[in-house]
C-alpha positions as CSV (number, residue, x, y, z in Angstrom):
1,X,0.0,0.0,0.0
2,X,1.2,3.5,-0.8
3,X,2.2,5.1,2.3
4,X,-0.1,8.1,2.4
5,X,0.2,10.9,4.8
6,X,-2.7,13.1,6.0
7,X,-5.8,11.9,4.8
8,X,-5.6,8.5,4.9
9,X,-3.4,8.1,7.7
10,X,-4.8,6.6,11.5
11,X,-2.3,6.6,14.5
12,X,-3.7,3.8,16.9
13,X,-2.5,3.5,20.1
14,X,-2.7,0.0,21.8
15,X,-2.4,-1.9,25.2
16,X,0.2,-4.5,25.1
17,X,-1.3,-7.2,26.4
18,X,-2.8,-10.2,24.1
19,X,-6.7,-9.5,25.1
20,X,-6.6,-5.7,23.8
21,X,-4.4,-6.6,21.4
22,X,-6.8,-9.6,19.8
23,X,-9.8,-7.9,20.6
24,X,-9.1,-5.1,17.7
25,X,-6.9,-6.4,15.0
26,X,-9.9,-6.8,12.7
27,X,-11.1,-3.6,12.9
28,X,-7.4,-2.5,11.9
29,X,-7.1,-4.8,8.9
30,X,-11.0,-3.5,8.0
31,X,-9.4,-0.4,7.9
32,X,-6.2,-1.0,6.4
33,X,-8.7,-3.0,3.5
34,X,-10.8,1.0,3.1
35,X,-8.0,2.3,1.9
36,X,-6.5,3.8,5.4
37,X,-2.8,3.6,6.6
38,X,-2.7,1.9,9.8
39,X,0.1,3.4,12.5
40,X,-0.5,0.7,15.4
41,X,1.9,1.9,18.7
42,X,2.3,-2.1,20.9
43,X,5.5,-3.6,22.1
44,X,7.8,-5.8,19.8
45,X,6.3,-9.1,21.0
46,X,2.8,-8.2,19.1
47,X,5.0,-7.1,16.0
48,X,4.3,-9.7,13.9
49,X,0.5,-10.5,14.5
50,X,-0.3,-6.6,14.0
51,X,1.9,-6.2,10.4
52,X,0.0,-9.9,9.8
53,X,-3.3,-7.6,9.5
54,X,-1.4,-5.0,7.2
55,X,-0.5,-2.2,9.3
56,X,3.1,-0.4,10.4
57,X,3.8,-1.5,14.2
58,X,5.5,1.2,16.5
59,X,7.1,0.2,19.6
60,X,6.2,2.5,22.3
61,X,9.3,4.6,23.8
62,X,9.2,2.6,27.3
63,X,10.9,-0.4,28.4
64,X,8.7,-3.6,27.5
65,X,8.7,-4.9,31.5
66,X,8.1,-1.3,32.9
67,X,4.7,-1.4,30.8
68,X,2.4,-3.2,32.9
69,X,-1.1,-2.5,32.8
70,X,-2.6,-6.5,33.3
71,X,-3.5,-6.2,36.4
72,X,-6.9,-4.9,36.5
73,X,-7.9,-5.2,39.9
74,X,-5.4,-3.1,41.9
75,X,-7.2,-0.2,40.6
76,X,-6.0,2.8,42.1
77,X,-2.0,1.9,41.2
78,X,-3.6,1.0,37.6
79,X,-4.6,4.9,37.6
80,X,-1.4,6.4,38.6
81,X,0.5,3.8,36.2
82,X,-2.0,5.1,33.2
83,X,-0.8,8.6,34.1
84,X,3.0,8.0,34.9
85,X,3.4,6.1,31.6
86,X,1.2,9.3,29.6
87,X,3.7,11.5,31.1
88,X,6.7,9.6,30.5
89,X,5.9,8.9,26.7
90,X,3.8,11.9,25.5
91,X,6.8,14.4,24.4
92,X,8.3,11.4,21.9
93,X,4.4,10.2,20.4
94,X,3.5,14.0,20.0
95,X,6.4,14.8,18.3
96,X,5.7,12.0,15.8
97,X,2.0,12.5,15.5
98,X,2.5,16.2,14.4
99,X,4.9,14.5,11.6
100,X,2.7,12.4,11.2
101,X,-0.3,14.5,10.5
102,X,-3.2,12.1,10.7
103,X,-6.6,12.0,9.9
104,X,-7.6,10.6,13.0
105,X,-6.6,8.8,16.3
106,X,-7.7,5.1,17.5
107,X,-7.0,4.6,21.1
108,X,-7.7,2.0,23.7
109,X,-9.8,3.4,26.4
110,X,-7.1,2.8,28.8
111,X,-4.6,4.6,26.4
112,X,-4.3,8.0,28.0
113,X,-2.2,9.4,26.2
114,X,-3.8,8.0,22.2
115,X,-6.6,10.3,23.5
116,X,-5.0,13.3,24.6
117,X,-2.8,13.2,21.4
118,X,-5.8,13.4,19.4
119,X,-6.6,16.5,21.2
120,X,-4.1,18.4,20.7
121,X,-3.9,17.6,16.8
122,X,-7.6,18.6,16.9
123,X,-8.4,15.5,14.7
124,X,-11.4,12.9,15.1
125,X,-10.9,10.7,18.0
126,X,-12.1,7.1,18.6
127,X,-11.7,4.9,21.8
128,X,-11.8,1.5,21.2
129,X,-13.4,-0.7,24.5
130,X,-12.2,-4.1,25.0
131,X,-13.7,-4.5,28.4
132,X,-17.3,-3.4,29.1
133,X,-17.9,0.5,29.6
134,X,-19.2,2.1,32.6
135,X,-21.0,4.8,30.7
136,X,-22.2,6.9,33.5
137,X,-21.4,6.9,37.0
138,X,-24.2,5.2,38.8
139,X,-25.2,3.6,35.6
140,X,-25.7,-0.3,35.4
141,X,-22.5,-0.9,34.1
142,X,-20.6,1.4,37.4
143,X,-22.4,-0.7,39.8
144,X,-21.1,-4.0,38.2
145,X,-17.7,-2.9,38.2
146,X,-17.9,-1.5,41.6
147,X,-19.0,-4.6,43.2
148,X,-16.0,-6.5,41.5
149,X,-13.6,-4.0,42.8
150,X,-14.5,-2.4,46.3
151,X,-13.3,-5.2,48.7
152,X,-9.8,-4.0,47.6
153,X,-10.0,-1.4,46.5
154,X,-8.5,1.2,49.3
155,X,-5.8,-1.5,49.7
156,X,-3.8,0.8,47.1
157,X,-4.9,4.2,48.5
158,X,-1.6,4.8,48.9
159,X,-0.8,5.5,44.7
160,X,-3.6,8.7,45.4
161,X,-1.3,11.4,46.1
162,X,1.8,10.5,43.4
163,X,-1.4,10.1,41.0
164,X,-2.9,13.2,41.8
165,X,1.0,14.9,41.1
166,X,1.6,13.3,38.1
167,X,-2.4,14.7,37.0
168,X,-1.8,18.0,37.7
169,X,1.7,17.7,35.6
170,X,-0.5,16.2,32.6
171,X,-2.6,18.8,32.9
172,X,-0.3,22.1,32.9
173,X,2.1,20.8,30.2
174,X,-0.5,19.4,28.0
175,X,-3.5,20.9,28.6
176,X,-5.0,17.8,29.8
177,X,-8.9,17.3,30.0
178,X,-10.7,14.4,32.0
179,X,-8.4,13.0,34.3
180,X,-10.5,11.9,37.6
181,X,-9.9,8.4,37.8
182,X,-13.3,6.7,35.8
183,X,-12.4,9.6,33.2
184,X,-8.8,7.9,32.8
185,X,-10.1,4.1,33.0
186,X,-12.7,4.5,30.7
187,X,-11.4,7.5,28.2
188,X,-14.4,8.4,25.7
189,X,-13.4,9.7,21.7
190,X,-15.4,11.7,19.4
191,X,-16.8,8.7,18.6
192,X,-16.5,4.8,21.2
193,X,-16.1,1.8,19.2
194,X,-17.3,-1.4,21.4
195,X,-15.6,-4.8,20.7
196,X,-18.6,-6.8,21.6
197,X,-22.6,-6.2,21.2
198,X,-24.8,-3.8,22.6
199,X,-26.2,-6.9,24.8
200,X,-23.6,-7.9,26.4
201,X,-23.2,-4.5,27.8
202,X,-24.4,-3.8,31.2
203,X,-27.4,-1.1,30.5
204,X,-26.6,-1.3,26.9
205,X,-29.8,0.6,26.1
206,X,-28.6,3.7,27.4
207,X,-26.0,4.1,25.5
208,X,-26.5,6.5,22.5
209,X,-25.4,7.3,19.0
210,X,-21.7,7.8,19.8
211,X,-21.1,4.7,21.2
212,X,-21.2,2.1,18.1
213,X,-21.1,-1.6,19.0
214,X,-19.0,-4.1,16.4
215,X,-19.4,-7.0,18.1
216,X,-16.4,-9.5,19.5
217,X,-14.2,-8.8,16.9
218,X,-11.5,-11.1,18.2
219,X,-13.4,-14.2,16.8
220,X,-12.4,-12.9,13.4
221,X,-9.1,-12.0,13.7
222,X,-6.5,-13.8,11.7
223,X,-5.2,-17.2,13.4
224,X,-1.3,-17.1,13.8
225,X,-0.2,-20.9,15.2
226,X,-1.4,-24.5,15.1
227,X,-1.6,-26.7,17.8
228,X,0.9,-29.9,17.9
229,X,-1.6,-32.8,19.4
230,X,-4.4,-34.8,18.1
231,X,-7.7,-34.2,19.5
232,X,-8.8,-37.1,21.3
233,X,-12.0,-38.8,20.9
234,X,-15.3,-38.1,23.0
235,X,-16.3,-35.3,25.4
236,X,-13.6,-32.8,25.7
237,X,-13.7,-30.0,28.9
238,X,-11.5,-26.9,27.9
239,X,-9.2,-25.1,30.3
240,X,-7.6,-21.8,30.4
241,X,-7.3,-19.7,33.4
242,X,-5.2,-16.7,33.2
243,X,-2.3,-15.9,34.5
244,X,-3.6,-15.4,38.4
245,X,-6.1,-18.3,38.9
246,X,-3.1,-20.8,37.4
247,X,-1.5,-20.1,40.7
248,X,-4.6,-21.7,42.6
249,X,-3.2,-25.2,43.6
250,X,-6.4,-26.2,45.5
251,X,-8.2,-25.9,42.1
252,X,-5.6,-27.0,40.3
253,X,-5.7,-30.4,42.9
254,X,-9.3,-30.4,41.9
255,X,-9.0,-30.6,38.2
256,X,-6.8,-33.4,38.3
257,X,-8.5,-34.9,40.8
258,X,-12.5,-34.7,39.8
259,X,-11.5,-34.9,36.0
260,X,-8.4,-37.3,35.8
261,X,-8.9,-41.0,34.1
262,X,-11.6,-42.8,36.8
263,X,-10.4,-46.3,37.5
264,X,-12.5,-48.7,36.0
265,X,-15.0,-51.3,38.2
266,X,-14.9,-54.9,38.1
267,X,-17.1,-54.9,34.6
268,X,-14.9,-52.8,33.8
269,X,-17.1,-50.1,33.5
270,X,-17.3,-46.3,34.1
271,X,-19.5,-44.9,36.8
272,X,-19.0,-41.8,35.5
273,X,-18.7,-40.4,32.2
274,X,-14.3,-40.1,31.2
275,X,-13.3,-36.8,29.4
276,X,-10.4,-35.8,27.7
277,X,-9.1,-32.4,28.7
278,X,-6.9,-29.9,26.9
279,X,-5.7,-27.2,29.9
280,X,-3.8,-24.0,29.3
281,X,-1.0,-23.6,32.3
282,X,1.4,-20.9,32.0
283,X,3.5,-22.9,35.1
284,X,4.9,-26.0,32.7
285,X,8.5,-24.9,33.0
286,X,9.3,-24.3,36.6
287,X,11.9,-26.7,38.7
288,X,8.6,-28.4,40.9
289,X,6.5,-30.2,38.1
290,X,3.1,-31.2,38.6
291,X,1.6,-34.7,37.2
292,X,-1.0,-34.5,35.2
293,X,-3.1,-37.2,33.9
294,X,-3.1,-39.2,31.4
295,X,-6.6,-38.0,29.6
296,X,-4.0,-34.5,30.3
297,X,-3.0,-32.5,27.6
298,X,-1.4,-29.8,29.1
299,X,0.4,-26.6,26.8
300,X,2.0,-23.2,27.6
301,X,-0.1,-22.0,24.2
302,X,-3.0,-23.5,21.7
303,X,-4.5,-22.2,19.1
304,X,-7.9,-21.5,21.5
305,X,-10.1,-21.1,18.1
306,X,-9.1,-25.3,16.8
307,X,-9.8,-26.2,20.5
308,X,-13.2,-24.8,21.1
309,X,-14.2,-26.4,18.0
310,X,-14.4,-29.4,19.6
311,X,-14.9,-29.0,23.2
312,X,-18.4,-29.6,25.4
313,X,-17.8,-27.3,27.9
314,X,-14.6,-24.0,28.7
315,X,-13.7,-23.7,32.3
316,X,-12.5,-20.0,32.1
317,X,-11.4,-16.8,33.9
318,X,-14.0,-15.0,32.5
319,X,-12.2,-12.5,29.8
320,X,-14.1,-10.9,27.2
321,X,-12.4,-12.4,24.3
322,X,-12.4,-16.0,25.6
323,X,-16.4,-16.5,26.5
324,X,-17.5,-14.6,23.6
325,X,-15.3,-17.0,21.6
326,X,-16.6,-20.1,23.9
327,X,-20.3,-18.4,22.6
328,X,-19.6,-18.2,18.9
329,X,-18.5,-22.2,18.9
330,X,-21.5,-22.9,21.0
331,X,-19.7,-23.6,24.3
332,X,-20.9,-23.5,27.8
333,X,-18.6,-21.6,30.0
334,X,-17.8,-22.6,33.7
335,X,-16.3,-19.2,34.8
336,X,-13.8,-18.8,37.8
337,X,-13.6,-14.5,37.8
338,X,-10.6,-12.6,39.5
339,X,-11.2,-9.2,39.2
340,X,-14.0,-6.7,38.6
341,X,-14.0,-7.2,34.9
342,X,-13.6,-11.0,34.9
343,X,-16.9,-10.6,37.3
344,X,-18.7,-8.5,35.5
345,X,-18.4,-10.5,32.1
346,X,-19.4,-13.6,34.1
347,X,-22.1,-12.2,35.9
348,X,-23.5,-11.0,32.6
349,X,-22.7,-14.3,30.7
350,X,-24.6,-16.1,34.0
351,X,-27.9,-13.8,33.7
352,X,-27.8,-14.0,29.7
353,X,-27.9,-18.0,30.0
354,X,-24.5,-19.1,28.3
355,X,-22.5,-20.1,31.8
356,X,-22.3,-20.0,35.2
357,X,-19.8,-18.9,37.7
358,X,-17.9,-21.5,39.5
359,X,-19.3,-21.2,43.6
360,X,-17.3,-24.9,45.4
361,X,-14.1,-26.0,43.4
362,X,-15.0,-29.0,46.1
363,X,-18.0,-29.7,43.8
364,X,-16.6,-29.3,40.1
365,X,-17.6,-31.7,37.9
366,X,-20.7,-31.5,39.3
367,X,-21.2,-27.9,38.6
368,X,-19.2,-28.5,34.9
369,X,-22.0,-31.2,34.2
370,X,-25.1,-28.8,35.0
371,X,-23.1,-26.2,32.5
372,X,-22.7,-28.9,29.8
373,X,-26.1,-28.7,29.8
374,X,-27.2,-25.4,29.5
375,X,-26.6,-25.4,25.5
376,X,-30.0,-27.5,25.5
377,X,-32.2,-24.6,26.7
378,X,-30.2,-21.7,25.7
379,X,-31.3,-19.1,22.8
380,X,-30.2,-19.7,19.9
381,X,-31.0,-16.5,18.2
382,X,-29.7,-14.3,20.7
383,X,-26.2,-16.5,20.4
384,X,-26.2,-15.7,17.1
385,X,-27.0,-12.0,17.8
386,X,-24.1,-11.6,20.2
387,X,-21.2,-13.0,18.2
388,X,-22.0,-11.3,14.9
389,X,-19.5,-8.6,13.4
390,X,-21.2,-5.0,12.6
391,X,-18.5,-3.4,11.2
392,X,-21.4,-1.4,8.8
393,X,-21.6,0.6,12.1
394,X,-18.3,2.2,11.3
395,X,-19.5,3.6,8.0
396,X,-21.2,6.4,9.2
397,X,-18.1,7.2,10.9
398,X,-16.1,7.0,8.5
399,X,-18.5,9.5,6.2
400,X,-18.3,12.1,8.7
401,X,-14.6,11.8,9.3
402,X,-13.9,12.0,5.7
403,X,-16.1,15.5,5.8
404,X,-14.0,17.0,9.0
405,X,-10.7,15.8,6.9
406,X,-12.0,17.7,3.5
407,X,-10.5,13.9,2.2
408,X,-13.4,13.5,-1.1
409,X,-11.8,10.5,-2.3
């Protein structure tokens, strides 16, 4: 592609982790595919997957282990990170922006400083969400969030005062708008792109004109990596827990314990249904191993796409992109939330009829089994309605951004 400036030119500014990241990268190649050049900021370890959907990858100007923003539920630190990395990096992805000249700004709603760049070229701004939105304070969505975060969340009440600093800083050198802490979490554009469907999201109703919902986009992203086993035969349970709940040796105990190969009876018979389980564990390499079971197949990585083709039932953490995958493959989802986000999306999943959350690990397989069987009674045609791409919801946009740009072509 010709390497226009001005008119056809989007700066994007990501989160480095693989859920934002995932969540987007079909919107970008949608973009790069209308004839727009795609500037995507990440960290070198998502090079390849973002040039894989056609568009230049920037590394941000910060070390790749000092940007950290994963871990969702210690809120209050998550603000004044937000803020100390905007500082840090905003003189060096100014100064290329103005270069740069855009015709607009994508930025994740967490990505401070994507927004306040936009501001200051006085160019059509989008946020992208790939968690659920708050909306409103007090809204439906505030209150879901709030009861996944309020046991701890004075524990970090301590990051208030170098926050507020750091604010105040933003705000005198840069002229910084919208800082309060739900302002910085959940930054709003000219224009908020959801990555999942107006049903999913918690008062979704409310929500008006500028808020456009896509759809999960991740489901449609392009697949890099194939998995190196052979799916075995029968019922197969699904598990991927994150990063956190893989530390959880009690559950871990009761996977291998309430799902490993059952000993067979004299007629050498089952009591209980066997399954075959393909399990996500991020702990394979350390000194202390853990046995696993035969009926085990245990991986740092799988292609989760292949998998979910063929399993009966995903025991999950609860993120965005994972359930909403588990939906479009017509899985049940056990969820085992962590933080006010996981909750939320669980909680929502629950009351929508497509999971449950996980209450006894000391009951399991018994709670997997009534989840297995939710797909009987489930509705269809509101499955259908929640994994669906709208991407024609971005065409309005793109009409009135092409107006503000005087760009006729």
């Amino acid at each position: 592609m010709e390497n226009i400036r001005g008119f056809r030119r989007i700066l994007w500014y990501g989160i480095p982790a693989y859920g934002h990241v995932y969540s987007n990268l079909y919107l970008a190649k949608y973009l790069v595919e209308k004839g727009f050049y795609v500037i995507y900021y990440s960290m070198e370890e998502f090079r390849w997957d973002i040039e894989a959907h056609g568009c230049e990858c920037r590394v941000y100007p910060i070390g790749e282990k000092e940007l950290d923003l994963t871990d969702g539920q210690k809120i209050i630190k998550l603000y004044r990170l937000i803020l100390q990395y905007t500082e840090n990096m905003m003189p060096f992805l100014l100064e290329e922006a103005v270069q740069e000249q855009p015709c607009g700004v994508i930025f994740e709603s967490l990505a401070l400083w994507g927004r306040i760049v936009g501001q200051l070229l006085h160019v059509p701004s989008f946020s992208f969400y790939s968690i659920a939105s708050i909306g409103r304070v007090a809204g439906k969505g505030y209150m879901e969030y709030m009861r996944g975060f309020s046991a701890d969340f004075l524990s970090y009440a301590g990051e208030l005062p170098q926050a507020w600093r750091i604010r105040n800083r933003i705000a005198r050198k840069w002229n910084g708008r919208k800082l309060g802490m739900i302002s910085v979490l959940m930054g709003n554009g000219d224009w908020n792109l959801m990555g999942y469907s107006r049903l999913f999201q918690p008062g979704g109703k409310q929500f008006g004109e500028k808020y456009r919902f896509l759809g999960p986009l991740a489901l449609y992203r392009q697949e890099t990596g194939n998995n190196d086993f052979v799916y075995p035969q029968g019922s197969m349970i699904y598990i991927s827990l994150g990063t956190i709940f893989n530390q959880d040796e009690r559950l871990i105990r009761e996977v291998v314990k309430q799902f490993g190969s059952k000993k067979r009876n004299i007629t050498g018979e089952h009591k209980d249904e066997e399954y075959s389980v393909v399990m996500v564990w991020n702990r394979m390499d350390e000194e202390k191993k853990t046995e696993f079971p035969d009926n085990f197949i245990v991986r740092r990585f799988v292609n989760q796409k292949e998998v979910m083709r063929q399993a009966c039932l995903f025991i999950s953490a609860g993120g965005m992109n994972s359930i909403h995958e588990a939906l479009y493959y017509g899985v049940p989802c056990l969820m085992c939330p962590q933080q006010g986000e996981q909750l939320l999306n669980a909680r929502r999943f629950e009351k929508l009829g497509f999971g449950k959350i996980l209450r006894n690990p000391d009951r399991l397989r018994k709670e997997a089994e009534a989840v297995m069987r939710l797909r009987e009674k489930w509705d269809e045609k509101k499955r259908m309605e929640m994994t669906k791409a709208c991407l024609e919801e971005m065409d309005v946009i793109w009409e009135w951004m092409r107006g503000v740009s005087g760009d006729e072509a």
